[in-house]
VMD Tcl script that draws the C-alpha trace (Angstrom):
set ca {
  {-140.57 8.83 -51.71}
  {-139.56 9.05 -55.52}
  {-138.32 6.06 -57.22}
  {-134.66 7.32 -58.34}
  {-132.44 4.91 -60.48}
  {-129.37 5.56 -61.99}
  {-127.34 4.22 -65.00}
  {-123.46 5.07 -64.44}
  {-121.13 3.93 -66.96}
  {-117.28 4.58 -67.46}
  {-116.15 6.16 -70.80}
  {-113.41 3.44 -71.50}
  {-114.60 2.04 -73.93}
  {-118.07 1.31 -76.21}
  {-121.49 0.23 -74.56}
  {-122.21 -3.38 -75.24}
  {-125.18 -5.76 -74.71}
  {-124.44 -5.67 -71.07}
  {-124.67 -2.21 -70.67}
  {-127.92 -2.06 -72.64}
  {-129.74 -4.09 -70.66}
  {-128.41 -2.71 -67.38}
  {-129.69 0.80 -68.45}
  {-132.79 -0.67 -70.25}
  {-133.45 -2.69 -66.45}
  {-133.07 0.54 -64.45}
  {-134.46 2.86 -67.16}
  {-137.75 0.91 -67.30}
  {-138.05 0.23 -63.62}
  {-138.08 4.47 -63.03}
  {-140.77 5.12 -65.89}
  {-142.83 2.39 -64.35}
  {-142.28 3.56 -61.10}
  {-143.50 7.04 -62.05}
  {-139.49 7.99 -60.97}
  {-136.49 9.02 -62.23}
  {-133.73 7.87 -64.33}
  {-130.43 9.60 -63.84}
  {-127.08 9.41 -65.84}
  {-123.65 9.24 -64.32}
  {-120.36 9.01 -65.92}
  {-117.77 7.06 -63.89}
  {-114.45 9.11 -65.29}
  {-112.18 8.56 -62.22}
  {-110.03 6.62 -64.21}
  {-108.54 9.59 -66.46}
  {-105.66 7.80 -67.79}
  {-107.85 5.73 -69.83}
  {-111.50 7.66 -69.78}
  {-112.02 9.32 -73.29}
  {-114.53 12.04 -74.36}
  {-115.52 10.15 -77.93}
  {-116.51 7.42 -75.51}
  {-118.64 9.61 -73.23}
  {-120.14 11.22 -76.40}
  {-120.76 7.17 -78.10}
  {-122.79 6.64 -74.14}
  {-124.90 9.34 -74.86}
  {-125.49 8.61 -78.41}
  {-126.19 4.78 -77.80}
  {-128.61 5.50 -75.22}
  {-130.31 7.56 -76.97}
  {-130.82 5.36 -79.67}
  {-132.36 2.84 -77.35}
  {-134.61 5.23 -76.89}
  {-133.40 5.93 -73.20}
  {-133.63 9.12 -71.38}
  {-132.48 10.90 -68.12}
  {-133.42 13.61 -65.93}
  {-131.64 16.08 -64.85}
  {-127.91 17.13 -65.45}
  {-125.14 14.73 -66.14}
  {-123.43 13.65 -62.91}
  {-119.44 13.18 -63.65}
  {-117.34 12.05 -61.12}
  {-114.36 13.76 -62.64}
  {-115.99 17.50 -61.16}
  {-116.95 15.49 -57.49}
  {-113.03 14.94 -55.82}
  {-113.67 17.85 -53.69}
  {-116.92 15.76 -52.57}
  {-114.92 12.65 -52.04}
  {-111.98 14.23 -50.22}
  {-114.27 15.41 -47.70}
  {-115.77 11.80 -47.23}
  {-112.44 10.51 -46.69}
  {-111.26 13.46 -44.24}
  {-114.04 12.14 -41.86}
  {-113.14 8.29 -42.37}
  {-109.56 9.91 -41.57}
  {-110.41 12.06 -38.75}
  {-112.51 8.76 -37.22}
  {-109.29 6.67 -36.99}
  {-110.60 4.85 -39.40}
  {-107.66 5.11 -42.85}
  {-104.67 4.12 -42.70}
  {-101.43 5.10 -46.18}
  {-100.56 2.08 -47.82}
  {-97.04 1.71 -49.77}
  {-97.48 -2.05 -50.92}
  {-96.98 -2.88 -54.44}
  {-98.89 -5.55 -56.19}
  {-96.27 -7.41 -55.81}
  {-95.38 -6.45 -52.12}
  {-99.44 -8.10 -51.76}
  {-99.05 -11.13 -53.56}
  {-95.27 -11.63 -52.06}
  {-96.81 -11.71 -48.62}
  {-99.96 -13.91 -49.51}
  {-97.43 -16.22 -50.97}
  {-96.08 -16.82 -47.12}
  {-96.77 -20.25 -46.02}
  {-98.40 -19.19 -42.53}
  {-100.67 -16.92 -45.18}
  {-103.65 -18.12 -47.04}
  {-104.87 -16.54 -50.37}
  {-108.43 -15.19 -49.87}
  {-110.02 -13.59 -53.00}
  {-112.24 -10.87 -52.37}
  {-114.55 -8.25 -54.64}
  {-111.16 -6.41 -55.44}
  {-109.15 -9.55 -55.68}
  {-106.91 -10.87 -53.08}
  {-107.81 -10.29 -49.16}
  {-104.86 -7.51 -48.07}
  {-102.92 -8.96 -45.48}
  {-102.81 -6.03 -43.43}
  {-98.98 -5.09 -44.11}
  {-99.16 -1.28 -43.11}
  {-102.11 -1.26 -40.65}
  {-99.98 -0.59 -38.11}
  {-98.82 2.65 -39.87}
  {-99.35 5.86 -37.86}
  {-102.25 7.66 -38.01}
  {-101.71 10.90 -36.55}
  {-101.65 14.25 -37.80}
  {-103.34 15.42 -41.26}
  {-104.24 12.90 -44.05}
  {-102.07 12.49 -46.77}
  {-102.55 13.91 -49.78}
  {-101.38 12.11 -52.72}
  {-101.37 8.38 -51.05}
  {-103.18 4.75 -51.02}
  {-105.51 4.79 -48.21}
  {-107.12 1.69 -46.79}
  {-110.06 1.35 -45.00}
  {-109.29 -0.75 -41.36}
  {-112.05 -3.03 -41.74}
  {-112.22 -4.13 -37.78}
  {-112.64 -0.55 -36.68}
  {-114.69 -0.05 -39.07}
  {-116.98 -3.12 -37.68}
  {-116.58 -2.34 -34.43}
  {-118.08 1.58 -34.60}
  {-121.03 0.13 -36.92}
  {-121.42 -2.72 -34.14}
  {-123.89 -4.54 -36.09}
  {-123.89 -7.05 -38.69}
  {-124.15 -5.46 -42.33}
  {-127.47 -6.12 -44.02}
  {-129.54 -4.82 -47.02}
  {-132.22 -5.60 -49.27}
  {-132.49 -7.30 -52.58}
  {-134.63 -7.05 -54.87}
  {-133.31 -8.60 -57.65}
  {-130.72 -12.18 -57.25}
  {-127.60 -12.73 -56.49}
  {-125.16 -14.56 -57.69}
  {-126.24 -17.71 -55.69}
  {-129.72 -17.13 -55.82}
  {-129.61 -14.50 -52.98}
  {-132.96 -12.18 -52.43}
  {-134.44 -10.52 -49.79}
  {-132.97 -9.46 -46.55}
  {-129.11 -10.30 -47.17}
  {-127.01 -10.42 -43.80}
  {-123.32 -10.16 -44.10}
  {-121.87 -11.40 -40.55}
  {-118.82 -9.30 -39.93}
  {-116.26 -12.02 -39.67}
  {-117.46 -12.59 -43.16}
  {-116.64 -9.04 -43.79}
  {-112.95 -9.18 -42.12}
  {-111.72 -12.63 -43.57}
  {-113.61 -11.90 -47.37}
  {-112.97 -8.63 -47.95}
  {-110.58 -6.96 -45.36}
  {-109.33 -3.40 -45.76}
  {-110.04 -2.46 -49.20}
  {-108.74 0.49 -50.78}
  {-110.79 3.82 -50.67}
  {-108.53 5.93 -52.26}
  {-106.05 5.63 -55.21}
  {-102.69 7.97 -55.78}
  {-103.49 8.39 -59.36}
  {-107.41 9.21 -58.83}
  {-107.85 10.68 -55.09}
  {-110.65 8.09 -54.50}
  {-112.01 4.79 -55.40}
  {-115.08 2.56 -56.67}
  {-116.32 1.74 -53.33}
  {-116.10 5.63 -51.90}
  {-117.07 7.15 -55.48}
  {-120.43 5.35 -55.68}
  {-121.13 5.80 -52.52}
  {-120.81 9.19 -52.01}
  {-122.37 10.05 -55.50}
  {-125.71 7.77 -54.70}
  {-126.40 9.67 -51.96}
  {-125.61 13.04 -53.82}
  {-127.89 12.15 -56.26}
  {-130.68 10.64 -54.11}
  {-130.81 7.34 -55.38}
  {-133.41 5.28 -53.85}
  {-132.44 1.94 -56.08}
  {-129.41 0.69 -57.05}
  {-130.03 -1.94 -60.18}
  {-126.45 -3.59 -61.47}
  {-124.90 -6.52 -62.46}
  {-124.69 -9.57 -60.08}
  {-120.92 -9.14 -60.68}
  {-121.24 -6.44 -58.19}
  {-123.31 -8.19 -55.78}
  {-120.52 -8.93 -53.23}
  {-119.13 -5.13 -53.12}
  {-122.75 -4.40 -51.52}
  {-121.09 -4.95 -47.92}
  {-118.58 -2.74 -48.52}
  {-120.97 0.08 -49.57}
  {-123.09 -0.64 -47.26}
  {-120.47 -0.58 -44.23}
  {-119.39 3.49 -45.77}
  {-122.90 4.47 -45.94}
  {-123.13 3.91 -42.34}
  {-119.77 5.05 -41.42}
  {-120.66 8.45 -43.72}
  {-124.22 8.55 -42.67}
  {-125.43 8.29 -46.03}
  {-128.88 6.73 -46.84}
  {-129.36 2.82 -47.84}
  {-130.69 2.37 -50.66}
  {-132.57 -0.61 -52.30}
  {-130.68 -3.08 -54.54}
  {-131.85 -5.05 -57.52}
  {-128.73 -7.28 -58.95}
  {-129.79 -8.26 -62.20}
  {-128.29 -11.38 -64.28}
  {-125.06 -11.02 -66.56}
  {-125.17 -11.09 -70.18}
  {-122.58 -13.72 -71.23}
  {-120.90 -15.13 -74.68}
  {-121.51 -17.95 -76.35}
  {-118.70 -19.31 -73.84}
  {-120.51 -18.14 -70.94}
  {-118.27 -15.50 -70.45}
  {-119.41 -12.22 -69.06}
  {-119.00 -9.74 -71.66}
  {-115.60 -6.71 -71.75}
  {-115.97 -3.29 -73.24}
  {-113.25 -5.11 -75.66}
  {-115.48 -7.32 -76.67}
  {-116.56 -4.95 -79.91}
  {-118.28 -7.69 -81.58}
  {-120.96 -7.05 -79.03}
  {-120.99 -3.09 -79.01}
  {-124.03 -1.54 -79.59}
  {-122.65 0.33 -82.56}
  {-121.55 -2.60 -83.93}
  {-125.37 -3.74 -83.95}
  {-126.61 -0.33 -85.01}
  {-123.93 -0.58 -88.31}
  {-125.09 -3.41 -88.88}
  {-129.48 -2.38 -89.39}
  {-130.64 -3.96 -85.94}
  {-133.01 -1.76 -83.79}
  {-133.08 -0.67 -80.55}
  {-136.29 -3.60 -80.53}
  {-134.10 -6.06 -81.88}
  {-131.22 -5.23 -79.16}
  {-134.22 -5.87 -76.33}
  {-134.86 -9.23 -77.72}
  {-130.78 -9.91 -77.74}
  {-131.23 -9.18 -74.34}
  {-134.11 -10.95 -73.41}
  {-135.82 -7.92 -72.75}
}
mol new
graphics top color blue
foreach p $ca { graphics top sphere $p radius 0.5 }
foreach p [lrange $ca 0 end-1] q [lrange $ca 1 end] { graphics top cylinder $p $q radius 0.2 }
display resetview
């Protein structure tokens, strides 16, 4: 089996120290690996997804001395690929259309016989509209949740993978994520968005397994999403891939870095005479 890694950035905004050592990580783990290194560009979010950015990813990594194989992945051409992955969550009895707010969420959390539960996309949903009705075709322009205990219940088994890399708490190995874990810590996240026809979780997902990816390597700060993408790889029948969580690279504060955080772009750095060896060191690379 080849070694296939993938770097998949969003064009929001410029590449920072982060984002170089993420690539370098997975970059250098392919070429050792006698794999491959593939690009893709996470544009779902078109409101704020920009093509000077997408241009600045490919010129940054470049500069590091990074590159790919093969063709440019964007998730902007793959909604036809993700509407189909949803139609069979749908036709499984698996989605349900959401019309809570924000607002309607954090009203109903607020409820003294409710707890607040924060999970990978913020607060645990309460479950307000699961008992919408499911029949008939799936909606086209609507939030659609995934019911987490169905979901559980036709996987049967408790959700595992394997890590390569550490989590957040030290995690490595064989990870096991019991399913009541699952239910009260996560709940029914959202798989797809009015204003994008899909979301992280499905997107990734579906475009892994498109592109044959055989390790995942991000940021710990994704570490607890892994459930969730592993539960839709089994519900879709897509392949499991290995993942290697890597640490964060933080501030002076010890705050993970933002794409806002321009002091820390890589074009900043490049402006200002450092090399793509210097940005290693940064990095700890």
């Amino acid at each position: 089996m080849i070694f296939v890694t993938r770097f998949a950035p969003s064009p929001t905004g410029p590449l920072h120290l982060g984002h170089a050592f993420s690539a370098i990580t997975a970059h250098d783990m392919a070429r050792a690996a006698g794999g491959r290194f593939l690009l893709r560009i996470e544009d779902i979010d078109r409101a704020r997804a920009r093509p000077e950015w997408e241009a600045a990813i490919f010129e940054d990594l470049a500069w590091l001395g990074l590159s790919w194989d093969g063709p440019v992945m964007r998730q902007s051409t793959r909604l036809p690929a993700y509407r189909a992955a949803l139609a069979h969550l749908w036709d499984l009895g698996l989605l349900y259309p959401c019309t809570c707010t924000r607002r309607d969420i954090l009203s109903a959390l607020d409820a003294p016989q409710e707890g607040v539960t924060l999970g990978p996309d913020g607060p645990v949903y309460p479950g307000t509209c699961r008992t919408v009705a499911r029949d008939g075709p799936m909606p086209g322009d609507a939030v659609l949740r995934l019911d987490m205990a169905r979901a559980l219940r036709r996987i049967g088994d408790a959700v595992t993978f394997i890590e390569t890399g550490v989590g957040p708490d030290g995690q490595s190995g064989r990870i096991t994520v019991p399913q009541a874990d699952l239910l009260a810590g996560v709940g029914d996240v959202v798989l797809a968005r009015r204003d994008m026809g899909t979301s992280y979780h499905l997107a990734v997902v579906t475009d892994d397994a498109a592109q044959g990816v055989t390790h995942v390597v991000r940021g710990q700060d994704l570490f607890e999403a892994t459930a969730i993408h592993r539960v839709l790889q089994a519900l879709l029948d897509a392949p499991a891939p290995t993942y290697c969580h890597h640490r964060l690279i933080r501030d002076a504060a010890g705050k993970r870095l933002a794409k806002r955080d321009d002091a820390r772009a890589i074009r900043t750095y490049r402006a200002e005479g450092a090399t793509p060896a210097d940005i290693r060191r940064m990095v700890g690379l």
